[in-house]
C-alpha positions as CSV (number, residue, x, y, z in Angstrom):
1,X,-3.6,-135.9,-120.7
2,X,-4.3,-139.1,-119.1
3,X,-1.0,-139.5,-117.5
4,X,-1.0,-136.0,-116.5
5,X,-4.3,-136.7,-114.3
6,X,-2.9,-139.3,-113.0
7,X,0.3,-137.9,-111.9
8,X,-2.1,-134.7,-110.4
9,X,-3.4,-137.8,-108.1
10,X,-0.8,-139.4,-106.8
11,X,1.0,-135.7,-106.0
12,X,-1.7,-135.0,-104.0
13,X,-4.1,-136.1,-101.1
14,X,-8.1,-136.0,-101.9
15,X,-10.5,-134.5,-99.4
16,X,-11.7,-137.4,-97.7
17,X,-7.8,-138.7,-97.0
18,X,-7.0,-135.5,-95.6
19,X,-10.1,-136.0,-92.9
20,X,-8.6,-139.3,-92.5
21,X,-5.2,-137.6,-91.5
22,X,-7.2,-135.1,-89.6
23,X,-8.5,-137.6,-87.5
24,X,-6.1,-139.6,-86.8
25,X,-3.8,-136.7,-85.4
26,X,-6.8,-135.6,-83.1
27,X,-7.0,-139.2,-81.7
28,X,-3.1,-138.6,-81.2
29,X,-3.4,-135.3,-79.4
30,X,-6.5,-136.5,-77.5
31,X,-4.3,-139.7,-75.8
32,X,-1.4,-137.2,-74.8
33,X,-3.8,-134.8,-73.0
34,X,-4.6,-137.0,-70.0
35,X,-0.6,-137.8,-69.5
36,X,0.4,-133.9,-70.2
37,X,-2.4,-133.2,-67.4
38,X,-0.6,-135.7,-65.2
39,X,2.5,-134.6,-65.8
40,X,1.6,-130.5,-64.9
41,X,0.1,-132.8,-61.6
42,X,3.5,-134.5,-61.0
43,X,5.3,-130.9,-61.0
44,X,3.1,-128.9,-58.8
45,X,3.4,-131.8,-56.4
46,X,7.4,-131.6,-56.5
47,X,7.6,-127.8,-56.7
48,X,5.2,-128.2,-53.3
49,X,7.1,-130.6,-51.5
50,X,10.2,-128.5,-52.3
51,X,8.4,-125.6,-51.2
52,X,7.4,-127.4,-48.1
53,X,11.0,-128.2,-47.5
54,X,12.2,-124.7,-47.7
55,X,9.6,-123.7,-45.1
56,X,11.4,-125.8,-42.7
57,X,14.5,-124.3,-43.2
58,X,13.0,-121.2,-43.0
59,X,11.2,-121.9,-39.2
60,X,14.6,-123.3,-38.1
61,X,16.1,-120.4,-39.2
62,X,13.6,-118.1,-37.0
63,X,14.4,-120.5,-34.4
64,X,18.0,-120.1,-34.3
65,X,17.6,-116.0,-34.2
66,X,14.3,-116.0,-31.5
67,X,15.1,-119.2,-29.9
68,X,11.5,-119.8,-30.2
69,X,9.4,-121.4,-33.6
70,X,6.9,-118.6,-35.0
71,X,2.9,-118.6,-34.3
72,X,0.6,-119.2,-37.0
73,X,-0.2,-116.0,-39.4
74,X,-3.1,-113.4,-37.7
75,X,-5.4,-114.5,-41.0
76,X,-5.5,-115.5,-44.1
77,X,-4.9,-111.8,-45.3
78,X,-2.2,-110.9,-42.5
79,X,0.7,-113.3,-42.9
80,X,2.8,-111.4,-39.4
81,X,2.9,-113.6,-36.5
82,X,-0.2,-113.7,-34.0
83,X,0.5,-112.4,-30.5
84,X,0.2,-115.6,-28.9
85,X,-1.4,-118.8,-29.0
86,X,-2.7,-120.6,-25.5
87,X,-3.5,-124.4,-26.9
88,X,-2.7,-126.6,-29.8
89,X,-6.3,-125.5,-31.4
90,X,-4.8,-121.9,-31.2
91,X,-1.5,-122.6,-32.4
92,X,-3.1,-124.0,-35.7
93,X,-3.4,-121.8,-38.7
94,X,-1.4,-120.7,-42.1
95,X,1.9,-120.3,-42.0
96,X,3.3,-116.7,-40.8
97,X,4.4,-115.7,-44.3
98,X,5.6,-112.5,-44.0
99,X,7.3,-113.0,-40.4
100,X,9.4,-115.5,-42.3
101,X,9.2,-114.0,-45.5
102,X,8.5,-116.8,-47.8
103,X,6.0,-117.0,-50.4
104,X,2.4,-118.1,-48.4
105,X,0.4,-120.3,-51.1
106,X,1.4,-123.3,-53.0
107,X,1.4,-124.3,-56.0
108,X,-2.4,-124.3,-56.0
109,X,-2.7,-121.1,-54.9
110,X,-3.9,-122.3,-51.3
111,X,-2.3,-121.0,-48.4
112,X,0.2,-122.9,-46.2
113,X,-1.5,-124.5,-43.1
114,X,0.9,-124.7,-39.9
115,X,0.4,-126.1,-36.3
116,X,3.2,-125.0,-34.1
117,X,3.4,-126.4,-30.2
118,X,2.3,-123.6,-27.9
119,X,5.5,-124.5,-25.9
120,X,7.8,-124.0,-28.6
121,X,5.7,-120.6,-29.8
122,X,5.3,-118.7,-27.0
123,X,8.9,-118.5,-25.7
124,X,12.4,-120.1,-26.1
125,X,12.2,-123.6,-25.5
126,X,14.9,-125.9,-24.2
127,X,16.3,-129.5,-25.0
128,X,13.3,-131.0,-22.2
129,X,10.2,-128.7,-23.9
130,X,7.2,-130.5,-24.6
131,X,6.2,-130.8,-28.4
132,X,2.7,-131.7,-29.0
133,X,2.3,-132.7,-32.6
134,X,1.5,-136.5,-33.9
135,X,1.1,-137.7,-37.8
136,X,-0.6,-140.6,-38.2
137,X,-1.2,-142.7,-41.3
138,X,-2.8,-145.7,-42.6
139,X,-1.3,-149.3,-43.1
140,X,-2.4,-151.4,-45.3
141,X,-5.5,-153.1,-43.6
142,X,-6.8,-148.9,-43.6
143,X,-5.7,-149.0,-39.6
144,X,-4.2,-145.8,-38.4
145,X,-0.6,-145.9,-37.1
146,X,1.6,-143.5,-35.8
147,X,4.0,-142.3,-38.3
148,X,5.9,-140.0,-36.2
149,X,4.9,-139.3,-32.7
150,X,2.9,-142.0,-29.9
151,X,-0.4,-141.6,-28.0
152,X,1.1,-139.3,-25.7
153,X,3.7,-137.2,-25.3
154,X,4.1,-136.5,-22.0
155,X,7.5,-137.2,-22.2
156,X,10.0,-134.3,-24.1
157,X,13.1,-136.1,-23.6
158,X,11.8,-139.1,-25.8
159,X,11.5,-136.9,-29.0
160,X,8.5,-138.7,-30.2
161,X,6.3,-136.0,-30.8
162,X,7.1,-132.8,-33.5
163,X,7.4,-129.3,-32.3
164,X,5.6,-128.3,-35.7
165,X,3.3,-129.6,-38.8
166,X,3.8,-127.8,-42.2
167,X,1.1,-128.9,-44.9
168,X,-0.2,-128.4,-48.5
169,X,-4.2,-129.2,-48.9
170,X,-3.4,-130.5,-52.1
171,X,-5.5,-130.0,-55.3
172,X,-8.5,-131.3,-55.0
173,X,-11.6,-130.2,-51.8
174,X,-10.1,-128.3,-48.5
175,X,-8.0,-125.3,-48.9
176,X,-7.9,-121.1,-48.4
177,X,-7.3,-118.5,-50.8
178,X,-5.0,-116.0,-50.3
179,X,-8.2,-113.5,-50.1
180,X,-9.5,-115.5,-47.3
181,X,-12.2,-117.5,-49.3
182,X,-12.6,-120.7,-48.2
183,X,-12.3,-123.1,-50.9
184,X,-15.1,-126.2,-51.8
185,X,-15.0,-128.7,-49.1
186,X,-14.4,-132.3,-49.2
187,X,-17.2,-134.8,-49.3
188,X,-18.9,-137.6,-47.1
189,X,-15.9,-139.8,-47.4
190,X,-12.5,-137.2,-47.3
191,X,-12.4,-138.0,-43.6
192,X,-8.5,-137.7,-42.9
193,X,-8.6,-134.4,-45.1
194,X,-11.3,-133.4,-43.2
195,X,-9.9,-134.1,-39.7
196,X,-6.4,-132.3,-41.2
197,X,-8.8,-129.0,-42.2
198,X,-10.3,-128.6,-38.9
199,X,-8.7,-130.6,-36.4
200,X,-7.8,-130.0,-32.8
201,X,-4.5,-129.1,-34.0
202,X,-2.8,-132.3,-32.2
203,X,-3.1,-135.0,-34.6
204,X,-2.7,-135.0,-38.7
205,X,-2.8,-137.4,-41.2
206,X,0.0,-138.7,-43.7
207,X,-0.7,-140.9,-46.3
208,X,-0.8,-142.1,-49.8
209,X,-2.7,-139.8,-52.3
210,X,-5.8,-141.2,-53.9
211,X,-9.1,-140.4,-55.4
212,X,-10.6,-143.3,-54.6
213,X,-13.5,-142.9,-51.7
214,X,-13.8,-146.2,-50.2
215,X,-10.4,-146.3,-49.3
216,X,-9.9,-145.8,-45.7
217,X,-10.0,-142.9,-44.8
218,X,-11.5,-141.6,-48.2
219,X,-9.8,-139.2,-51.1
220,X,-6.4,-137.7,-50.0
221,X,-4.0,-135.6,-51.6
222,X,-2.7,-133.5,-48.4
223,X,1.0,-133.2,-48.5
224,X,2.3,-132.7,-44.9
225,X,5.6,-132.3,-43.0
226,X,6.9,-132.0,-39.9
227,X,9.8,-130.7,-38.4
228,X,12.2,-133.3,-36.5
229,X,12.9,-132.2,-32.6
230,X,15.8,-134.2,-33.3
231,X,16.9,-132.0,-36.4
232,X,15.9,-129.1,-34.8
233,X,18.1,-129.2,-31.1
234,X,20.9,-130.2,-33.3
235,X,20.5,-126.9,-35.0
236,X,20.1,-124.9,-32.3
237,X,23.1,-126.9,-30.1
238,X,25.5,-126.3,-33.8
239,X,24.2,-122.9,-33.5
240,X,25.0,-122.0,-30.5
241,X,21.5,-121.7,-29.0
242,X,21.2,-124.5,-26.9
243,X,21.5,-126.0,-24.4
């Protein structure tokens, strides 16, 4: 009998090892939640940027049938093509989803912003039309620096400046849903996201995404674009549509 208990014992686990166990496994699972969380993170960010890139490709594409790029949606609930857009302020907006037909939100469910140059919107544009759009960013001393573009760009032929800005407002503050609701705004310190939100429609803001709000420029997690004039006359001259 006494060898039989004994055997019962070592065949089996007592209460208080099985908590042991227990715990030990929840520790586990707790430590993978945070890099599982990061991970979903990671792949809306890539699934964004790739949806970014298709938009691109979908604008040049409108180009090379209307020999013009498209104006920003009517509102957050119309996604056809406004009527016309007199100034850069006018000419910013969400993304024309169904004159393009692509899908309008990304992988947050926010809806594409878009600022088109009112030059390149309103009617076909040539190898010498002005574009309007500059991205800045932030070096490493949190000075802003052009990153594609220059102070002015009165000059078309030097292709400086973009005919178009495509952008995600990221995850976290600014953003639109698709019902028009606009989403919780940034703080005290979100100042590039802030100046990418409501802007004049001219200048935007590309830079390293971060949570931490005494960098320069405070939290970001914007992920913006821009379409080359470069790319996009080379396009339009393969395609047939210019010059």
């Amino acid at each position: 009998m006494r060898s039989h208990h004994v055997t019962d014992r070592a065949a089996g686990f007592t209460l208080v090892e099985l908590t042991i166990v227990l715990v030990i496994v929840a520790l586990l699972i707790g430590g993978m939640l945070l890099p599982l969380s990061a991970q979903r993170d990671l792949q809306s960010i890539s699934e964004t940027e790739k949806q970014l890139s298709e938009i691109k490709e979908a604008l040049t594409g409108f180009a090379i049938i209307n020999g013009r790029l498209p104006r920003p949606a009517n509102s957050a609930t119309d996604g056809t093509e406004r009527s016309v857009c007199s100034n850069d302020a006018d000419c910013t907006g969400f993304i024309p989803w169904q004159a393009l037909g692509i899908q309008a939100t990304d992988s947050w469910n926010k809806l594409i912003r878009y600022a088109v140059s009112p030059s390149f919107s309103n009617s076909t544009f040539s190898l010498t039309t002005k574009a309007t759009k500059k991205i800045q960013t932030r070096d490493s001393a949190g000075n802003t620096a052009y990153l594609f573009g220059q102070a002015s760009c009165t000059n078309p032929t030097d292709n400086l400046c973009s005919p178009a800005v495509i952008f995600s407002q990221g995850k976290q503050r600014f953003g639109t849903s698709t019902d028009g609701v606009t989403l919780s705004g940034g703080t005290a310190t979100s100042i590039d996201e802030a100046a990418n939100d409501s802007g004049g429609g001219v200048s935007f803001m590309s830079r390293t995404a971060t949570d931490n709000t005494a960098a320069a420029g405070g939290e970001f997690d914007d992920i913006v674009t821009w379409i080359s004039p470069v790319v996009l006359f080379n396009r339009m001259v393969a395609a047939g549509k210019l010059p």
